[in-house]
C-alpha positions as CSV (number, residue, x, y, z in Angstrom):
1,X,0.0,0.0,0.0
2,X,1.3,3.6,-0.9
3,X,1.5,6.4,1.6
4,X,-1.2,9.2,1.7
5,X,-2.5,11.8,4.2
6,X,-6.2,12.1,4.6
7,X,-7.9,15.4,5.5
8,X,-11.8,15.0,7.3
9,X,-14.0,16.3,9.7
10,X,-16.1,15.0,12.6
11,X,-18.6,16.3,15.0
12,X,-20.4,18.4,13.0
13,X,-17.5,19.9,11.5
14,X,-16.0,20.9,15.2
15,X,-13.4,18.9,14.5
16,X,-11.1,18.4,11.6
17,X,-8.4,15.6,11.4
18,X,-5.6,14.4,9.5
19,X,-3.9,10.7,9.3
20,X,-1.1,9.5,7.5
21,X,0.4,5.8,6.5
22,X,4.1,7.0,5.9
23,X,5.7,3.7,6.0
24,X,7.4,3.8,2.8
25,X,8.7,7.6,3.3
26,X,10.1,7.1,6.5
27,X,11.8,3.9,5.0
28,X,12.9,5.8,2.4
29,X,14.4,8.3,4.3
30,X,16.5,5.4,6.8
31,X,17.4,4.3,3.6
32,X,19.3,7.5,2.1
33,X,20.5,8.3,6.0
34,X,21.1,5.1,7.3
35,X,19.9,6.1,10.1
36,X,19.5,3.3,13.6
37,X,16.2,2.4,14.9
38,X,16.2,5.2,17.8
39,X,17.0,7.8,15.2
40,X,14.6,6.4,12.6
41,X,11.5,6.4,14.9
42,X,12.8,10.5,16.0
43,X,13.0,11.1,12.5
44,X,9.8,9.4,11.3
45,X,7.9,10.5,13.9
46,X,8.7,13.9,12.9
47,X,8.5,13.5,9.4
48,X,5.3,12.5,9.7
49,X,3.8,15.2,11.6
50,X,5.5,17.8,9.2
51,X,4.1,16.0,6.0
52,X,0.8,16.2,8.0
53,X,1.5,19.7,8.9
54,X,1.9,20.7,5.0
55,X,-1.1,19.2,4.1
56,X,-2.8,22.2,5.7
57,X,-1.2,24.4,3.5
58,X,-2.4,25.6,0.1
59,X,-0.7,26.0,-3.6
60,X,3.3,26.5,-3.0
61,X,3.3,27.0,0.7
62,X,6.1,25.0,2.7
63,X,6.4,24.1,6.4
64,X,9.8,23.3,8.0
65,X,9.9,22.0,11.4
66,X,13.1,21.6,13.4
67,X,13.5,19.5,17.0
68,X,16.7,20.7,18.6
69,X,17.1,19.1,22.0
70,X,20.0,18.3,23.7
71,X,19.9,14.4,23.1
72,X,23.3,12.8,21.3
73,X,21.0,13.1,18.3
74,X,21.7,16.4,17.5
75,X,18.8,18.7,15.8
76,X,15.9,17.0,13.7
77,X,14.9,19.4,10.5
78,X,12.1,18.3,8.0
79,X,9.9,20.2,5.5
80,X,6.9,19.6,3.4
81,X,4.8,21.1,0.9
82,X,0.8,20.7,0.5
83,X,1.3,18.3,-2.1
84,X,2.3,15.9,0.2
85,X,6.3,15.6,-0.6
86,X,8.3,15.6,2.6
87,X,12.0,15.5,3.5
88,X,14.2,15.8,6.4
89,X,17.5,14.5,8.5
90,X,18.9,14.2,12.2
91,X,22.8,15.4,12.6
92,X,23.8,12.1,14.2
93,X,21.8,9.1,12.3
94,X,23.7,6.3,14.4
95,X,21.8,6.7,17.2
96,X,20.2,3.7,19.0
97,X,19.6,2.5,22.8
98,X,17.8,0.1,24.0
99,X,13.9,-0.4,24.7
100,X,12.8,2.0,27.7
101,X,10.8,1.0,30.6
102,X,7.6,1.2,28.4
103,X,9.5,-1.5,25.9
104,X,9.5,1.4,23.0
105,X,12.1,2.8,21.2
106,X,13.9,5.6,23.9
107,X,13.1,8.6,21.6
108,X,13.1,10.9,24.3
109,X,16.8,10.0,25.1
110,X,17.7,10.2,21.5
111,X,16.0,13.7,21.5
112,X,16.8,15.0,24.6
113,X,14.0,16.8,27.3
114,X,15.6,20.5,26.9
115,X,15.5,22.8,24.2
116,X,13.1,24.1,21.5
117,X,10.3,23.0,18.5
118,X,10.6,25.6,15.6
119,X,8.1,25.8,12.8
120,X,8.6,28.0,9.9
121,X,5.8,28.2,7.3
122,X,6.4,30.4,4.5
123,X,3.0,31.5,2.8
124,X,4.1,33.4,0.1
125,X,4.6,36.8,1.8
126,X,7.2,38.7,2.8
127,X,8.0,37.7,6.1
128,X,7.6,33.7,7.4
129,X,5.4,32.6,10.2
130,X,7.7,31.3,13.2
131,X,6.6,29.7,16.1
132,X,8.9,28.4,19.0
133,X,8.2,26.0,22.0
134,X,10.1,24.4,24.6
135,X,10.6,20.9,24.4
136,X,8.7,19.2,27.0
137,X,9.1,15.3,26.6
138,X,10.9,14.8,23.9
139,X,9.1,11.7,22.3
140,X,7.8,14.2,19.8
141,X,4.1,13.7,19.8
142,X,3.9,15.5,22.4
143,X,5.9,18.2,21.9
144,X,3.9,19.0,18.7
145,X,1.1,18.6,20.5
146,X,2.1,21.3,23.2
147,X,3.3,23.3,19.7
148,X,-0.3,23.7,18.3
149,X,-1.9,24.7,21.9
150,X,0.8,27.6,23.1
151,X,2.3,29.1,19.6
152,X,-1.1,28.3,17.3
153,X,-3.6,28.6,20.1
154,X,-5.1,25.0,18.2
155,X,-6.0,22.6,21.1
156,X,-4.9,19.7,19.7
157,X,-3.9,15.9,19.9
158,X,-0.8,14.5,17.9
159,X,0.0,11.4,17.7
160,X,2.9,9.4,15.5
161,X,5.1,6.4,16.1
162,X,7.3,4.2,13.9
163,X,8.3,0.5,14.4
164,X,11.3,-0.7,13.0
165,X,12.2,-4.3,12.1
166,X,16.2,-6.0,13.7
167,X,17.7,-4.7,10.5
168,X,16.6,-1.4,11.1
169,X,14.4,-1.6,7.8
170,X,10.8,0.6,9.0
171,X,7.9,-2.1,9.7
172,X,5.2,0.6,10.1
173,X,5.2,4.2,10.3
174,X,2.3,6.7,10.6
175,X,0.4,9.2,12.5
176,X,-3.0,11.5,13.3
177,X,-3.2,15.5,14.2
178,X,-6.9,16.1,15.4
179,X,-8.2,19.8,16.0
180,X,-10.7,21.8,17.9
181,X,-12.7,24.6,16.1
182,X,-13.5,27.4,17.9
183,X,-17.3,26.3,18.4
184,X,-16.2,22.7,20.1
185,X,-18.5,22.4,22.9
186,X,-17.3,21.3,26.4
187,X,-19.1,17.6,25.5
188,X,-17.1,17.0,22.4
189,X,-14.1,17.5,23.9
190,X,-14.7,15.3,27.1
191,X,-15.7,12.7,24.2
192,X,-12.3,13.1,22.3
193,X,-10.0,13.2,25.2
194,X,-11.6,10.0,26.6
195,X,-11.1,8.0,23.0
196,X,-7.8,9.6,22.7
197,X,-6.8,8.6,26.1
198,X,-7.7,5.1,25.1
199,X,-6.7,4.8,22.0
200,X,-3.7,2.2,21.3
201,X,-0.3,3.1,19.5
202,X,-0.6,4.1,15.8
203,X,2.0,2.3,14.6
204,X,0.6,-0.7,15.9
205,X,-2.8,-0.1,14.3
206,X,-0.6,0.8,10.9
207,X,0.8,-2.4,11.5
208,X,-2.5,-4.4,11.1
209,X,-3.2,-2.9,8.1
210,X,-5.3,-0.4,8.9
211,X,-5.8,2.7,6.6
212,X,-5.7,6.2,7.8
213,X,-9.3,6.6,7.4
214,X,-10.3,3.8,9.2
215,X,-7.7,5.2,12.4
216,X,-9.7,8.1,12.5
217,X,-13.0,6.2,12.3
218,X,-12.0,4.1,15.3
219,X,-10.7,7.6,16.7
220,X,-14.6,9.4,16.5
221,X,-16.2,6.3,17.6
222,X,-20.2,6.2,16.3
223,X,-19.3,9.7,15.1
224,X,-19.5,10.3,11.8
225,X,-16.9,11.3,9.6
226,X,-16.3,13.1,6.5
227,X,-13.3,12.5,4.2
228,X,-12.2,15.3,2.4
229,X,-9.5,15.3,0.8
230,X,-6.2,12.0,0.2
231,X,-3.1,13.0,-1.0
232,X,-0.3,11.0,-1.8
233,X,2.7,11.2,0.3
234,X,6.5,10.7,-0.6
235,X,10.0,11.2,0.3
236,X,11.2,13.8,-2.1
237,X,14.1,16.4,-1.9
238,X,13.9,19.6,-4.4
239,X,17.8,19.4,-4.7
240,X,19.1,19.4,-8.0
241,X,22.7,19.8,-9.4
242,X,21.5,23.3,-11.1
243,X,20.5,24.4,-7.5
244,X,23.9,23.7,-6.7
245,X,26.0,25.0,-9.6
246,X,24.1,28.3,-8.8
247,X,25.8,27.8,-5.4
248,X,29.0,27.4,-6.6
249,X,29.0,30.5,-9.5
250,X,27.6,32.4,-5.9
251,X,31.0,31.4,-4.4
252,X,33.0,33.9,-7.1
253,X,36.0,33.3,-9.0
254,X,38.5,32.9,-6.8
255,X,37.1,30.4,-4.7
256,X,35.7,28.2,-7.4
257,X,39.7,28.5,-8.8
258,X,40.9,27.4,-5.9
259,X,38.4,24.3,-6.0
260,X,40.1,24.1,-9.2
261,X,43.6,24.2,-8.1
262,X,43.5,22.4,-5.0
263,X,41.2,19.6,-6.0
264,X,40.8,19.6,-9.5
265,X,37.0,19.0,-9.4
266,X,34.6,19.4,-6.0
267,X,31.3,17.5,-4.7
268,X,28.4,18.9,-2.6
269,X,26.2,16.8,-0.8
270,X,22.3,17.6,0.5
271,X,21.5,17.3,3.7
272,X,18.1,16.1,3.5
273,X,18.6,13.5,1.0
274,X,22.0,12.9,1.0
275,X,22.8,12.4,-2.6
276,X,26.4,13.6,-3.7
277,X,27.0,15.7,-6.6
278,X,30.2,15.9,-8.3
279,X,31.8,18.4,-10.8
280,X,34.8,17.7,-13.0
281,X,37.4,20.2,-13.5
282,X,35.8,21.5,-17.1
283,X,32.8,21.8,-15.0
284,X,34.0,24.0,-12.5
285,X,36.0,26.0,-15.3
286,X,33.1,26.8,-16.9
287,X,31.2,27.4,-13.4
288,X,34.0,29.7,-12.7
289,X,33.4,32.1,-16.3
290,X,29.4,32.4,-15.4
291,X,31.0,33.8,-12.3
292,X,32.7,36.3,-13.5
């Protein structure tokens, strides 16, 4: 089965919802990082959220999300678009402890309980929304959640988890964001917190084989639901090696000779995918002209 994010609405539209299967993305992503299973379920946990998170946005909006704790795992940056393409990275993939006193993966060890959750959503405008929270648990969830109550002022639940097979490879990956609208009566949301408080691990429900749709139908209970909107989801980095040749000319001449000189070609690698690119020395000569 394919990834995809669903978009509905419950309660009467009072509620609106998203879930995502991101099995194949976040596999995708251990693939090109290589990350270990503590860092893969950090990193797909967040992935998941932010491809979720960009599913609210519209036409050529972006999100970028960043998890910087203090956690040997270093700072956790993803982005996503509304069209459901995702992509993201941890500075130290080889990360891994073992299971915590819940028998999960120790994410909030990996993470780290101190320091911040940035969002930066660029609309189109001149200036970018940023919002900034304190970390408060680290397993990520969590923190995402407290993100959309104190910078948004969204009451909200998050939820995401990733379980990953002994060779690392992702077994099941996928997660649900469900809002309050402003005319959410008291009953509705003693209703959702009680099925939210009872509600088992998404990643063993992904696990089972169920769809994101049916998550959120077990989520509203006799509620019913409307299904707006599915959008496929993916692993996909905008890099390209005419991004970075225009990276390179932006160095000038005299850097781009020295390249030339010193290493008689040059390679740049992206961060969020991390594919290599390499230039010959004719490349970089002619690099070095459009320069001038």
């Amino acid at each position: 089965m394919k990834d995809f994010i669903i978009k509905a609405t419950a309660y009467d539209d009072k509620v609106r919802a998203y879930a995502a299967l991101s099995t194949h993305t976040v596999e995708e992503a251990r693939r090109r990082h290589d990350t270990w299973a503590t860092a893969s379920a950090a990193l797909g946990r967040t992935l998941t959220i932010t491809a979720m998170m960009g599913a609210m946005l519209k036409g050529e909006d972006t999100i970028t999300t960043k998890v910087i704790g203090n956690g040997p795992i270093g700072a956790i940056i993803a982005d996503a678009n509304a069209n459901g393409q995702v992509r993201g990275y941890v500075t130290n993939p080889h990360v891994d402890f073992e299971l915590n006193s819940q028998g999960k993966l120790d994410v909030a060890r990996a993470v780290g309980t101190e320091g911040n959750i940035s969002v930066i959503k660029d609309l189109g405008l001149r200036d970018f929304f940023t919002g900034e929270v304190p970390i408060i648990s680290g397993e990520i969830s969590e923190d995402f959640t407290y993100y959309f109550s104190n910078s948004e002022q969204i009451p909200s639940a998050v939820g995401a988890g990733v379980l990953v097979n002994p060779d690392h490879s992702i077994l099941a990956a996928g997660g649900f964001i469900v809002q309050l609208m402003p005319d959410a009566s008291e009953e509705v949301v003693e209703q959702l917190e009680e099925q939210i408080q009872a509600f088992p691990a998404i990643s063993a429900l992904i696990r089972e084989g169920n769809k994101p749709e049916q998550i959120l139908q077990r989520l509203f209970g006799d509620q019913e639901m409307k299904l707006l909107e599915s959008i496929p989801l993916e692993f996909r980095c905008r890099c390209s090696k005419e991004r970075v040749e225009r990276a390179i000319i932006g160095l000038g001449e005299a850097e781009i000779q020295n390249m030339i000189d010193e290493d008689h070609g040059a390679e740049a690698s992206c961060h969020f995918c991390n594919h290599t690119y390499h230039f010959t020395e004719e490349e970089l000569i002619n690099l070095k002209e459009q320069a001038k």
